[in-house]
N, C-alpha and C positions, 0 to 999 in steps of 0.2 A: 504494500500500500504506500504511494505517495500520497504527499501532502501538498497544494501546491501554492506557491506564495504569491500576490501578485500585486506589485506600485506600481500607479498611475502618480505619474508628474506632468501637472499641467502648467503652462507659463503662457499669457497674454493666451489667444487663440489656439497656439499648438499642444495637443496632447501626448503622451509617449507613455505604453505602457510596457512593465517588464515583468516578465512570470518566471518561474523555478520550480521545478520539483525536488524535494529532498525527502527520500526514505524515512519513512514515521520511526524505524530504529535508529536512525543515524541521530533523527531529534532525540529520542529518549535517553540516547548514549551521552547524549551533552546536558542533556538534564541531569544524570545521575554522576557523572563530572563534575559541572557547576555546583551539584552538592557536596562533596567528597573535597573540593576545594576550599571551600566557606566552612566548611564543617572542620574537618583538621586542628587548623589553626584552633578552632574555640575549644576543640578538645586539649591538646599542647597546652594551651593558658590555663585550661581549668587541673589539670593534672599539676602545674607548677604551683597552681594556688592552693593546691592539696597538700603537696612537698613542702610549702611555706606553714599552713598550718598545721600542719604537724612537727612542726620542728616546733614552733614557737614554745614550747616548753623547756627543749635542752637551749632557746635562746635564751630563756627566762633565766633558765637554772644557772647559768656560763656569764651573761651579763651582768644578771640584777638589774636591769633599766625599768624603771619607772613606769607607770599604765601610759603614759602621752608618749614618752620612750618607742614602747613599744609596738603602740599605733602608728607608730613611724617606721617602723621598722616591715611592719607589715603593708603598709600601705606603698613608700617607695615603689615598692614593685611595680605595683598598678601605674606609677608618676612614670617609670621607664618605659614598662611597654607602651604606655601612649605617646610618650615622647618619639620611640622608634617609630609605633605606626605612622607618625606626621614626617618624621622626616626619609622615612622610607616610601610614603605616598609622592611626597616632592621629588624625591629620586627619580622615581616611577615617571612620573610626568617628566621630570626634564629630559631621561635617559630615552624612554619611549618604549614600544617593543619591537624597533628596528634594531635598537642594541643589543638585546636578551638573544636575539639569533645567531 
């Protein structure tokens, strides 16, 4: 079974239409990609944020930092990966995906 796509562009009086077929597997393959991509990652961070609290006791125990202390301690984390996300988005954009080939 195709699936079949089809843009019309129309500008002043001229119209131009363009159509596609692409196999319903090949779509469902990039679906279940697109997910396996987005998904990953929130697994990785949710698993380091497990790693993190679970230590947080031999941090306690090894530091002795303070309750604010330690909310600091824990939280950084989250200030780094967001920090990476932005400027590894900037990257993205500046470098392109002409680069990454």
């Amino acid at each position: 079974m195709q699936v079949r796509h089809t843009l019309q562009l129309t500008v002043g009086n001229s119209t131009w239409s363009f159509s596609a077929g692409i196999p319903a597997a090949n779509i469902a393959l990039a679906a279940w990609i697109g997910l396996a991509v987005i998904a990953l990652p929130c697994l990785l961070y949710t698993m380091d944020l497990r790693v993190l609290t679970l230590a947080v006791p031999s941090l306690s125990a090894d530091l002795n930092p303070s309750s604010t202390e330690l909310l600091w301690i824990v939280d950084i984390y989250g200030f780094l990966v967001a920090g990476s996300l932005v400027t590894m988005g900037t990257l993205g954009d500046r470098i392109g995906r002409a680069g990454c080939s």
